[in-house]
N, C-alpha and C positions, 0 to 999 in steps of 0.2 A: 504494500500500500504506500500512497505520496500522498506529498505537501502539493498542490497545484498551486503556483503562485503565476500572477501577473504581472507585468511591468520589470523582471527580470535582468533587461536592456538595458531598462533607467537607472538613474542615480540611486535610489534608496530601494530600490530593487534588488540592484544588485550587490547594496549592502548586505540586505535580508539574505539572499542564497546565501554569499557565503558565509554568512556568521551560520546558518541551517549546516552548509556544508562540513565546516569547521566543527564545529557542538553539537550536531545529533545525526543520528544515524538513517534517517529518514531518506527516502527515494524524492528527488523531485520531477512534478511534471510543469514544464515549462511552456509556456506558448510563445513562441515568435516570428515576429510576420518576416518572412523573407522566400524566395523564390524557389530554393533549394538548401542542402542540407550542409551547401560548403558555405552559403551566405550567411545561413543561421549560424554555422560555427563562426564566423568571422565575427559579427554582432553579437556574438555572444563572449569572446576572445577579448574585443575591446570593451566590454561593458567590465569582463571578470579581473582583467590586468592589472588594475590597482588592488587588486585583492589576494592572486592568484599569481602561481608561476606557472609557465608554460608547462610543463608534467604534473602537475595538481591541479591542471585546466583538462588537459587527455585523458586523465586518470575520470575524473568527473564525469567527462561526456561519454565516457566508455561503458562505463558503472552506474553510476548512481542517477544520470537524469537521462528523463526519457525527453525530447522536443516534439514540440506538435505546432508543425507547419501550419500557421492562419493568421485571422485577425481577429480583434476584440469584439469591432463589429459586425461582423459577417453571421448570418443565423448559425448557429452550430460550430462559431469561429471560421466556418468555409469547410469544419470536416466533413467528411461523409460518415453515413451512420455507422457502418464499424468502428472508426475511427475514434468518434464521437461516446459511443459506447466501451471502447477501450478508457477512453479517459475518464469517464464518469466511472468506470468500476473500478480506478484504480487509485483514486481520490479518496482521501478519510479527512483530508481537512482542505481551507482556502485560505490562501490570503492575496485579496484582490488588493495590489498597489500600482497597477496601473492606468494614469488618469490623463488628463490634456490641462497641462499647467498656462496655456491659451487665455490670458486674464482680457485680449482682446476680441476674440473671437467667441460671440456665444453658438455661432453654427458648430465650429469642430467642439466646444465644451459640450453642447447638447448631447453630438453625436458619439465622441467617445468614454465622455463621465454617464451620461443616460444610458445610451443604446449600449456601450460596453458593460457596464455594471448590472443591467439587466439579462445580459448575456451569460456574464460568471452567476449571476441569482439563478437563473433555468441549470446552468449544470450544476450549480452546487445539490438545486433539489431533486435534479437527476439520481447525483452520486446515492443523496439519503435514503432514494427509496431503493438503491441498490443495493449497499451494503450498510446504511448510517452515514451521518456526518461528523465527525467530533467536537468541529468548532470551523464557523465560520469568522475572519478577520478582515476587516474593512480598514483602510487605513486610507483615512478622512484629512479635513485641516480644521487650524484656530476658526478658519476664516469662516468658516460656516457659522460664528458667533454675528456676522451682519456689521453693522454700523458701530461702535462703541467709545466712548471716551473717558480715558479718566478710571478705569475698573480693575477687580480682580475678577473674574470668569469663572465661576464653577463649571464642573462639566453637565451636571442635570438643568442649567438654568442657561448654558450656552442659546439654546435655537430659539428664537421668538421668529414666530411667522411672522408679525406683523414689523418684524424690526428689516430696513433695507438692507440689502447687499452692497460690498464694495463693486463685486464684478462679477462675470460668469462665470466663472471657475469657482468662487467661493458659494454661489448661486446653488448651481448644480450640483455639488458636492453635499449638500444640505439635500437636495433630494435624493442621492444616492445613498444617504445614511434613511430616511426615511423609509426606501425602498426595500433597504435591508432587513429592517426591521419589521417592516409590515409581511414579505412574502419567506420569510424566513422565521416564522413564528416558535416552532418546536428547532429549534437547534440552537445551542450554547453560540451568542453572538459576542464579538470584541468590538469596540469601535475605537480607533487610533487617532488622535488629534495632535500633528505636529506644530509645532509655531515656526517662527522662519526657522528653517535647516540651513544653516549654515557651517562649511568645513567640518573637519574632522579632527578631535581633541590630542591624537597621538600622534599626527605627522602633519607637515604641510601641505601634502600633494591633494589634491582636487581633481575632480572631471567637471566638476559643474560651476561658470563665470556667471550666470548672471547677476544673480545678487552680489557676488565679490566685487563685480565691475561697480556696481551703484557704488558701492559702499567705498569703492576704490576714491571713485569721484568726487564723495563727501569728504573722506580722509584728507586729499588733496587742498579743500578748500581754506580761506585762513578765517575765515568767517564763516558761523552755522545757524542757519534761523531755527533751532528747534528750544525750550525750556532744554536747560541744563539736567536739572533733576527729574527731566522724565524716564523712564523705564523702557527697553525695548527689548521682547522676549525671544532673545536667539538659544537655539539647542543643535549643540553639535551631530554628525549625522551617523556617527559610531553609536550614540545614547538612544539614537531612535530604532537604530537597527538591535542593539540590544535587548533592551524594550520588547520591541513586537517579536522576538524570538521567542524571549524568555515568556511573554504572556501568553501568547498562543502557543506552546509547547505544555502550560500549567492544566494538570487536567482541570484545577476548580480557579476561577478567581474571583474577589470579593467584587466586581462592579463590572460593568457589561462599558461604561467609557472611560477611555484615558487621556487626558492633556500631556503630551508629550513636551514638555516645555521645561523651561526654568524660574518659571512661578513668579512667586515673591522675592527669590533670588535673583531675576532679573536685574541686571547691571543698567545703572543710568549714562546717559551722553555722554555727561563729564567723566565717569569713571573709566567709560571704552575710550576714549580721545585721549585720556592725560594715560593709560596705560600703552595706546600708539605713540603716541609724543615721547615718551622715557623711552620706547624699544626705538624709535625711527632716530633719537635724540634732537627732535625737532621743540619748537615751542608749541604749547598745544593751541587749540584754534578759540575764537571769541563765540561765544553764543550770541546772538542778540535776539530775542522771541518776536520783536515787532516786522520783521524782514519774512515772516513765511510765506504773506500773500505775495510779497513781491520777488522774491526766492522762486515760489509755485511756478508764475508768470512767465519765469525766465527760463527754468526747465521745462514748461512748454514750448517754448520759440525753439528752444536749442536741441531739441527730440526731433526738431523738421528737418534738421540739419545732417550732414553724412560727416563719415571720418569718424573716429573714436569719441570725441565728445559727443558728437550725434549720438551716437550709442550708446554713451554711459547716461546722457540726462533723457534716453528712452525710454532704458531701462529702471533710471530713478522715477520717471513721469507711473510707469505702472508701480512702483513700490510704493511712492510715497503714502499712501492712504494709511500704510501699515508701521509708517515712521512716527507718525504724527500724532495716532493717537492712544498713547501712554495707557495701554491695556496689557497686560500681562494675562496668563492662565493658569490659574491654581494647578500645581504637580505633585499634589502630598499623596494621590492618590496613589501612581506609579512608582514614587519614592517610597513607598512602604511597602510596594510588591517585590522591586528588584534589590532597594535598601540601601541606595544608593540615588546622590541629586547629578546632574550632568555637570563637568566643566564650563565653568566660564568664560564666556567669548574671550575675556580680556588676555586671559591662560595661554590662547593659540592663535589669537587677531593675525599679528603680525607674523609671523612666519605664513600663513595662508596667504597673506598679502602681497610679500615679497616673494612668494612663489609664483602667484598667478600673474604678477607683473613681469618675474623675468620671461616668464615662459606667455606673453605677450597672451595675455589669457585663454592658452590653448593646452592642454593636456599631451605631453608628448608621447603621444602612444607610440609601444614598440610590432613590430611588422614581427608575425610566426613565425619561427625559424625556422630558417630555411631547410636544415637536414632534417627538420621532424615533419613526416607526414600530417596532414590534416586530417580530423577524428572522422574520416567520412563513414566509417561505418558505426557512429552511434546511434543509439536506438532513436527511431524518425518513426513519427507518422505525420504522413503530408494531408495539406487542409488544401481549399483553394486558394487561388491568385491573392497577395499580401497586395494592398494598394499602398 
């Protein structure tokens, strides 16, 4: 029997396998869209590389995971019914982590946070009438808390329907927690709520710029319009990956949601600035609060714009909403499961930093080596056409 997990590719995907890979002895079934069984290795090759050596990646694909050629969207992911019925009976548990982080797009959020997460919901109650389900895992966001300012966030009082959304991703994410809940009635459910994911607490290296890039951009600046003593809740992405291992692995746990965050420990402006400032040996930057709207203004002009600063104040234009407004997520729940609080940004800022600047904020993947064959004979079952 497997873990069927989704999003595997992705960032906190590919967290999750290999910490599974690493600490339990479980089978995984993977899905990944690609065209054949040398593409899926390759996408899966650079998704595992920061995690993974080249012979503990062969080893992997030889043994322990099965891949199933498709897409999220596709009815049946594109398998055909053998196929489809191979992976429902070989499932005992889910953990759906993958989503469309598209905070502009509400067509592709629709389509692969709904029409995907509706997908993993039919097979999961596939699998339960086949053999049981153990535990279905949803790994959700903060953002599904809506609008907020100024709070601590519990997780039972996080969703107010009637409260707005920043955007579509955090939109639709709120209905695929509800989805879950509703057509997943009789099975042990988790729900996972990260706050911003940023870096990883034991090394510098990265795969994922976007948020570094923002953050690169604010760092830079010698002037910051935000309150000094406000709070912004970042969790490294080793702490999330541990987390949803460790809970979804628990046969019981005390609460069906978890904030994946740094809570009330959440680090203020001034304490992440003057801990860059001492590691960069720079002076640290001026806050001034009354500069936001005109701050706002100018990262929208400058997002029209191309070259790297077009990019960084693009990518701060979609973040902002979650800078700004001094909300944290209560984490005592998770802290008392695993017993342990995450590192603090300030712990590993900088080296994350001046990693993803030298390395012009691209991840230098390494190419398969060359004398080792590629895993082509691991266990496949093909779906249809991956778009």
């Amino acid at each position: 029997m497997a873990i069927f997990l989704t999003g595997s590719t992705g960032y906190i995907g590919a967290y999750i396998a290999a910490r599974l890979l690493d600490r339990h002895p479980d089978r995984l079934n993977l899905l990944v869209r690609a065209r054949d069984s040398r593409e899926a290795s390759e996408r899966l090759w650079r998704a595992f590389q920061l995690h993974l050596s080249a012979q503990a990646f062969h080893e992997a694909l030889g043994g322990r995971i099965q891949v199933f050629l498709g897409d999220l969207t596709s009815p049946h992911f594109g398998l055909d019914e053998a196929q489809y019925r191979q992976l429902a009976d070989t499932t005992d548990s889910v953990i759906h982590c993958a989503a469309s982080l598209n905070r502009k797009s509400e067509k592709t959020c629709l389509n692969v946070n709904l029409r995907g997460t509706l997908e993993v919901v039919q097979l999961a109650r596939r699998a339960r009438q086949a053999r049981g389900l153990r535990r279905f895992s949803e790994v959700s966001t903060v953002a599904v808390a809506g609008q907020r300012s100024n709070e601590v966030v519990q997780e039972d009082s996080s969703i107010d329907w009637n409260r707005s959304d920043y955007d579509p991703y955090a939109r639709t994410k709120k209905f695929c927690e509800h989805m879950v809940h509703e057509l997943l009635p009789d099975v042990p459910r988790t729900i996972f709520r990260p706050s911003i994911v940023l870096g990883d607490s034991r090394r510098p290296e990265t795969t994922q710029f976007d948020m570094v890039r923002a953050f690169v951009f604010l760092a830079r600046l010698p002037v910051l319009p935000f309150r000094p003593n406000d709070r912004i809740d970042i969790v490294p992405v080793d702490y999330v990956a541990d987390a949803v291992v460790a809970l979804h692995q628990k046969d019981k746990l005390d609460h069906e949601i978890y904030h994946l965050s740094s809570g009330t420990g959440s680090e203020t402006f001034r304490e992440l600035t003057d801990a860059l400032s001492r590691a960069g040996g720079k002076m640290p930057p001026l806050f001034v609060e009354g500069l936001e709207p005109i701050f706002a203004g100018g990262v929208n002009r400058l997002a029209r714009g191309r070259g790297p600063l077009g990019r960084g104040a693009s990518l701060l234009k979609v973040f902002w909403p979650y800078l700004v407004w001094n909300t944290v997520f209560d984490n005592s729940r998770v802290v008392a499961e695993i017993g342990r609080a995450p590192a603090p940004f300030s712990s590993y800022c900088h080296g994350l930093f001046r990693f993803s600047v030298e390395n012009h904020f691209a991840y230098p993947y390494r190419a398969w080596p060359a004398a080792a064959p590629w895993p082509g004979e691991m266990p496949l079952a093909r779906g249809g056409h991956a778009s």
